[in-house]
C-alpha positions as CSV (number, residue, x, y, z in Angstrom):
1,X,34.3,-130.1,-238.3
2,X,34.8,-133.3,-240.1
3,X,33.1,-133.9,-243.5
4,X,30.0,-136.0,-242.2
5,X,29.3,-133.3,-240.0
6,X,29.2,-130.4,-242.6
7,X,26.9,-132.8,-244.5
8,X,24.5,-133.4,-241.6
9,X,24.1,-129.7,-241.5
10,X,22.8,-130.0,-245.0
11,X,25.7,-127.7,-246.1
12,X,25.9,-127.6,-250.6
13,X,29.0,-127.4,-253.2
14,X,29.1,-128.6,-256.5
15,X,31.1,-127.5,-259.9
16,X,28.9,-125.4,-261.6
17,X,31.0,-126.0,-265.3
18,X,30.0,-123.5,-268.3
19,X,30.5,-124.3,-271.8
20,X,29.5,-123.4,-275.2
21,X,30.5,-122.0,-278.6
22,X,33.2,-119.1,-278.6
23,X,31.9,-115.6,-277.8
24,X,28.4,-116.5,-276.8
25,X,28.9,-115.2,-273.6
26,X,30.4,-117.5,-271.2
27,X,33.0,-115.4,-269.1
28,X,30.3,-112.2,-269.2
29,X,28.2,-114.6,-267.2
30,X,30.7,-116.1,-265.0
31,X,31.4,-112.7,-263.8
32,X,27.7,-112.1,-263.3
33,X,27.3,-114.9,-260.7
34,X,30.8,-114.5,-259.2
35,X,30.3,-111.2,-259.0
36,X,33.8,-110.5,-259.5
37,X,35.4,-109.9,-262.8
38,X,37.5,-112.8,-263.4
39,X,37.3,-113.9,-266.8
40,X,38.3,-111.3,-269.6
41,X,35.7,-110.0,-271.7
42,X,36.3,-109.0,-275.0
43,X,33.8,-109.2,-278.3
44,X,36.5,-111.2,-280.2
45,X,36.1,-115.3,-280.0
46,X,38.4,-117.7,-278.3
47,X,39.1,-114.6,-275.6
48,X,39.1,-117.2,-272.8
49,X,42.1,-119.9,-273.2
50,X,42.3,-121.2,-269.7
51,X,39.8,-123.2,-267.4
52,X,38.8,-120.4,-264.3
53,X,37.5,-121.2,-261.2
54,X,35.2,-118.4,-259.2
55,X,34.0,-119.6,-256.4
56,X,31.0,-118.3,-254.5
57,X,30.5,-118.3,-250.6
58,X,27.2,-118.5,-248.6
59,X,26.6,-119.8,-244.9
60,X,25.8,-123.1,-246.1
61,X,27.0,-123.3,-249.6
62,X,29.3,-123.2,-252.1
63,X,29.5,-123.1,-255.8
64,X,32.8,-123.4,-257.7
65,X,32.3,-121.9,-260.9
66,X,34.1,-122.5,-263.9
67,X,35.2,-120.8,-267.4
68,X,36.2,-122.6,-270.3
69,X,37.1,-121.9,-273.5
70,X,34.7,-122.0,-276.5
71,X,34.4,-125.3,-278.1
72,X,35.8,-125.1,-281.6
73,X,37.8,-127.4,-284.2
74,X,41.5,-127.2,-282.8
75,X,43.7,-125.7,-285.9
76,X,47.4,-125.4,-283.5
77,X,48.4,-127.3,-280.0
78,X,47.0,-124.6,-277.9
79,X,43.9,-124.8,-279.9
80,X,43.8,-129.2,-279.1
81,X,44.4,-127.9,-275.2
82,X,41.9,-124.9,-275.4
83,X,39.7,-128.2,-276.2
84,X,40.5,-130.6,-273.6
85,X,39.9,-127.7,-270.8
86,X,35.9,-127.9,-272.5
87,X,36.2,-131.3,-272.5
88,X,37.3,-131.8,-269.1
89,X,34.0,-129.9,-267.9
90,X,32.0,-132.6,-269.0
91,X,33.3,-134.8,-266.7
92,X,33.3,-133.3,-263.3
93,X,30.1,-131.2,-263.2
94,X,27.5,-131.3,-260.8
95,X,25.8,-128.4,-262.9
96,X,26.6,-128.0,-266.2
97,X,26.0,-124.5,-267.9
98,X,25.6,-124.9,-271.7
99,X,25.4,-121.4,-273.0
100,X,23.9,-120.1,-276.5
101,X,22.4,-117.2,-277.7
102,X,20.0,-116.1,-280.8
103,X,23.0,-115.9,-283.7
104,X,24.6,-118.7,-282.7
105,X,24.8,-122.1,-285.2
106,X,23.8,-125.4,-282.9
107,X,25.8,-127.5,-285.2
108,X,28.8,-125.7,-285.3
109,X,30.6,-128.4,-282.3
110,X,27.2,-130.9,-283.1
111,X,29.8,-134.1,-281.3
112,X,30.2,-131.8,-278.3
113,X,26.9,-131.0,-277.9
114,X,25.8,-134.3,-278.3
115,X,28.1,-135.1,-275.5
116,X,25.9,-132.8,-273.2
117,X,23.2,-134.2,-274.1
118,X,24.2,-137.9,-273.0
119,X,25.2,-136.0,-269.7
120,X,21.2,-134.4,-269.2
121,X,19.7,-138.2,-270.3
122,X,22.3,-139.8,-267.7
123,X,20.9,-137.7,-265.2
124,X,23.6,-134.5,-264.8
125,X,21.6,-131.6,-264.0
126,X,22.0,-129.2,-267.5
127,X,20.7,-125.7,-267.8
128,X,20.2,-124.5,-271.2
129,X,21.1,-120.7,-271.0
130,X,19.7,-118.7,-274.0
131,X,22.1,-115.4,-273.4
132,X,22.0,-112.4,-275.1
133,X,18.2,-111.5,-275.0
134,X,17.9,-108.3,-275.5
135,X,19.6,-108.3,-278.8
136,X,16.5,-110.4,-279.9
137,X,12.4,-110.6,-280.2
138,X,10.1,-112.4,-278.6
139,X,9.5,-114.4,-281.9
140,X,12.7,-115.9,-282.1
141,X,13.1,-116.0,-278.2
142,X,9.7,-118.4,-278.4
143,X,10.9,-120.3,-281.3
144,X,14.7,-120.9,-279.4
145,X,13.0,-122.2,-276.2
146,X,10.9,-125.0,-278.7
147,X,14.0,-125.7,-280.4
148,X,16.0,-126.4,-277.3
149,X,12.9,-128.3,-275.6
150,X,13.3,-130.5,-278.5
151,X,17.1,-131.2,-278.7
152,X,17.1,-131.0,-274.6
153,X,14.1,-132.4,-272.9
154,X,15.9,-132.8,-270.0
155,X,17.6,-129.1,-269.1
156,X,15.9,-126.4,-267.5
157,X,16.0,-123.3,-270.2
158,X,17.0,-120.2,-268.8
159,X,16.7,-117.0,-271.4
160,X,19.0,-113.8,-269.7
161,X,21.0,-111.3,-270.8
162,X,24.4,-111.5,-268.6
163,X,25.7,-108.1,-269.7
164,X,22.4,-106.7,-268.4
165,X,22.4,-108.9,-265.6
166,X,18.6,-110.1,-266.6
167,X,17.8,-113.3,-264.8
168,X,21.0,-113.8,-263.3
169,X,19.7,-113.7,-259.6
170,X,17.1,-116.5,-260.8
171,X,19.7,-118.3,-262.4
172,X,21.8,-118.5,-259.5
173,X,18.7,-119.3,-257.3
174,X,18.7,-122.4,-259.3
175,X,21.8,-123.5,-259.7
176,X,22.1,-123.0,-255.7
177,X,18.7,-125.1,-255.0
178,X,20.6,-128.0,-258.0
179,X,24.2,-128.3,-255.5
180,X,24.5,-131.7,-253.8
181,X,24.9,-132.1,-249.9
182,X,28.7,-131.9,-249.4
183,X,31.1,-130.2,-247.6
184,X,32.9,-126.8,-249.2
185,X,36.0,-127.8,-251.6
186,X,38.0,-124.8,-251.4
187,X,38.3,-122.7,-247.9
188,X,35.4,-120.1,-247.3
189,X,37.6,-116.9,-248.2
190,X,38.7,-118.1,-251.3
191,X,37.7,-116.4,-254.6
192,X,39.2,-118.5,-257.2
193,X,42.1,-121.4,-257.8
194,X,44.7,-118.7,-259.9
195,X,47.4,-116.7,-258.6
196,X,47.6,-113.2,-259.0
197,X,50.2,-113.6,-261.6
198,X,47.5,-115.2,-264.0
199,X,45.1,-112.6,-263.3
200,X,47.6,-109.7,-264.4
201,X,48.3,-112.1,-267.4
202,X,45.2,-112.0,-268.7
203,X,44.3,-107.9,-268.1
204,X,47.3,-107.2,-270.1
205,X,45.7,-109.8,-273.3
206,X,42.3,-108.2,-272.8
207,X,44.5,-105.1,-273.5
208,X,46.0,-106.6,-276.4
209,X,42.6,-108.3,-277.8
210,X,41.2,-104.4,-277.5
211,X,43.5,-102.6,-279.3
212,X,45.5,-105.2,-281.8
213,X,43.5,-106.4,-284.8
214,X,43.6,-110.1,-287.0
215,X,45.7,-112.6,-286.0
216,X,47.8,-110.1,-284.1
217,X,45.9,-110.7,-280.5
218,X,45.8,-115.1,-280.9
219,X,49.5,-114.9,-281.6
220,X,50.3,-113.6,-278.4
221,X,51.2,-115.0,-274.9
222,X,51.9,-113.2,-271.3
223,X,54.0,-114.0,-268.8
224,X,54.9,-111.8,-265.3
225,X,58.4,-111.7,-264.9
226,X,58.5,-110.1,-261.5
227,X,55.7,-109.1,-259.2
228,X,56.7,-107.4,-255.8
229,X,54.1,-106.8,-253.5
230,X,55.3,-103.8,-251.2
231,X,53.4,-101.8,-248.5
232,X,52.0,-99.3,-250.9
233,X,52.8,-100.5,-254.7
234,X,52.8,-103.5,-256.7
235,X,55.8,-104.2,-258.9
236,X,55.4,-106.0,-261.7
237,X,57.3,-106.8,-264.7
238,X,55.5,-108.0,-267.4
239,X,56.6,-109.7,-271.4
240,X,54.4,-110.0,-273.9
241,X,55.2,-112.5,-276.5
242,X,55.0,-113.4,-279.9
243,X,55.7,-115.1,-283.2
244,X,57.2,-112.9,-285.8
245,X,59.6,-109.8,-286.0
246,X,56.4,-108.2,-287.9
247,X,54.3,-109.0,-284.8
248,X,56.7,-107.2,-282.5
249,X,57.1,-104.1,-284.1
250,X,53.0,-103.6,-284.3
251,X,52.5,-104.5,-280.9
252,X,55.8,-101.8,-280.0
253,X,53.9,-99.2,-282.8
254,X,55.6,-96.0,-283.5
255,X,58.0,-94.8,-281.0
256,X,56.5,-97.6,-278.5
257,X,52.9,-95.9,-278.6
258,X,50.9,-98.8,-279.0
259,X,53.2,-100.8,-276.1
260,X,52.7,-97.4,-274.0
261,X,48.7,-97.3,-274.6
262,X,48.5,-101.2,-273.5
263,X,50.7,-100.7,-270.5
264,X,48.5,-97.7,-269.1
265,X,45.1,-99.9,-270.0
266,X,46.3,-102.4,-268.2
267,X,47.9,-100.8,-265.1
268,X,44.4,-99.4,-264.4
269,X,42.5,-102.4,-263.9
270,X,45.6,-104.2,-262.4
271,X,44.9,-101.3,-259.7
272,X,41.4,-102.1,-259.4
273,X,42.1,-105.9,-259.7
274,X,44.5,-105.2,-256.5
275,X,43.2,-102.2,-255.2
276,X,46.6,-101.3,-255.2
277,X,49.2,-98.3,-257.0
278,X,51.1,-100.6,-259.5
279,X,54.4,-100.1,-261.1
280,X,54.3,-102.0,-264.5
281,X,56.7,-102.5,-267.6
282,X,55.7,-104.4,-270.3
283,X,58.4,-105.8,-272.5
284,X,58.0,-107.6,-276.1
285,X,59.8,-110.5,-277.0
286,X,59.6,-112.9,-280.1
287,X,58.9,-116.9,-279.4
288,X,58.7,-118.1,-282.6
289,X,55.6,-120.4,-283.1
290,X,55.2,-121.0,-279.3
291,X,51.3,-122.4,-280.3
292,X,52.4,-125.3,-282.1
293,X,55.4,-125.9,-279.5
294,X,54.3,-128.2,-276.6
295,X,57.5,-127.5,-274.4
296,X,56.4,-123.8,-274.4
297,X,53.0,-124.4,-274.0
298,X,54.0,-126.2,-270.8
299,X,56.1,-123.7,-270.1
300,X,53.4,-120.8,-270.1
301,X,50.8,-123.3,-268.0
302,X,48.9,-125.7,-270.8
303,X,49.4,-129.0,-269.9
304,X,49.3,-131.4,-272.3
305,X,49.3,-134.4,-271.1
């Protein structure tokens, strides 16, 4: 079927980009409407360093989800990337998702958001998502919804709670009724643009995010090694990496209990991930500074230019 043809037949895909500030909520929701967990979910900010695409299948639609990292004033390279994936968001949506919730400080990333709200007056369909709502009152709720009428005429407010899945299903309603007439982007059996390799990645830093504390978790990088897909096991081999001696030796603990507690963490959801016995060894290895060094930060999949 040739792409007028899927048109005709009045079939709908668009991006369906969500940004926002860090740890407001964005991946929590983008598992909610993917129904899949894809992003890691942690309650520590700048958990999502990658942009993630879940996409969602109907009959005649499809929406193409995507994760980004929260918007904040870059401090290292990976930082300045982290950035440019928000960035890029802007530019290709159909739908754009601008997350907040009641604690969250509107002028933290003001030129940002100002950039969203050129997008709604140009004619870009925004939804204002108010997240988090039953953490709140209905005091504040009502006062939120008047303050982002007023800085957002344009967008359609949502208030949910994505961890509780509270007006999720009418969310997506909406977002599916806002796709333009096109044909599908990506084929109909496809869940998301990453390889399993990223996905195993990023279980084993939600691991590390859980159980390592300050700077510790930021510091650190993951990169498979091996992964061996046999009839009845996964095999995957697994470093972890980062920036100081000092680093190492935390993340190895005492007689490699820390490494060993992060290794079974992980190998469970991996299984669930795959539904699928895994075999995994986790290694530690120093790169000194590897966030400030652009050939690594190629080399581990941020490309900068």
């Amino acid at each position: 079927m040739n792409e007028n043809q899927q048109c005709s037949q009045a079939h709908h895909s668009g991006f369906v980009n969500i940004v926002g500030n860090p740890n407001v909520g964005k991946s929590t929701l983008m598992n909610a409407l993917v129904g899949e967990r894809l992003s890691i979910i942690t309650s520590k900010a700048q958990t999502t360093r990658h942009r993630i695409l879940g996409i969602v299948n109907g009959d005649d639609f499809q929406m193409v989800y995507s994760d980004t990292p929260g918007v904040l004033q870059p401090s290292y390279k990976l930082q300045e990337q982290m950035l440019e994936f928000s960035r890029s968001a802007l530019v290709d949506a159909d739908v754009l998702l601008y997350v907040t919730e009641p604690q969250d400080n509107p002028d933290r990333n003001a030129d940002f958001l100002n950039k969203v709200k050129k997008m709604a007056a140009a004619g870009t369909k925004v939804f204002l998502i108010i997240n988090k709502i039953d953490l709140t009152t209905q005091e504040t709720l009502e006062s939120l919804v008047a303050y982002w009428n007023s800085q957002l005429p344009e967008a359609t407010i949502f208030p949910i709670s994505a961890r509780e899945r509270f007006g999720v299903a009418q969310l997506f309603d909406a977002i599916k009724a806002a796709l333009p007439a096109c044909p599908p982007f990506f084929p109909k059996d496809q869940l998301t643009d990453k390889p399993a390799r990223f996905f195993v990645n990023e279980i084993i830093r939600e691991k590390i995010l859980f159980n390592y504390d300050k700077e510790i978790p930021y510091s650190v990088e993951v990169e498979v090694e091996a992964f061996q897909e046999e009839e009845n096991i996964i095999r995957i081999s697994a470093v972890i990496y980062c920036e100081r001696d000092s680093q190492k030796g935390i993340i190895i603990g005492k007689g490699g209990s820390a490494l060993k507690r992060v290794g079974a963490q992980a190998r469970k959801d991996i299984e669930e991930f795959f539904q699928k016995p895994v075999y995994l060894q986790l290694f530690v290895k120093v790169d000194k500074d590897w966030r400030s060094n652009q050939y690594r930060l190629r080399h581990y999949g941020y490309d900068l230019t």
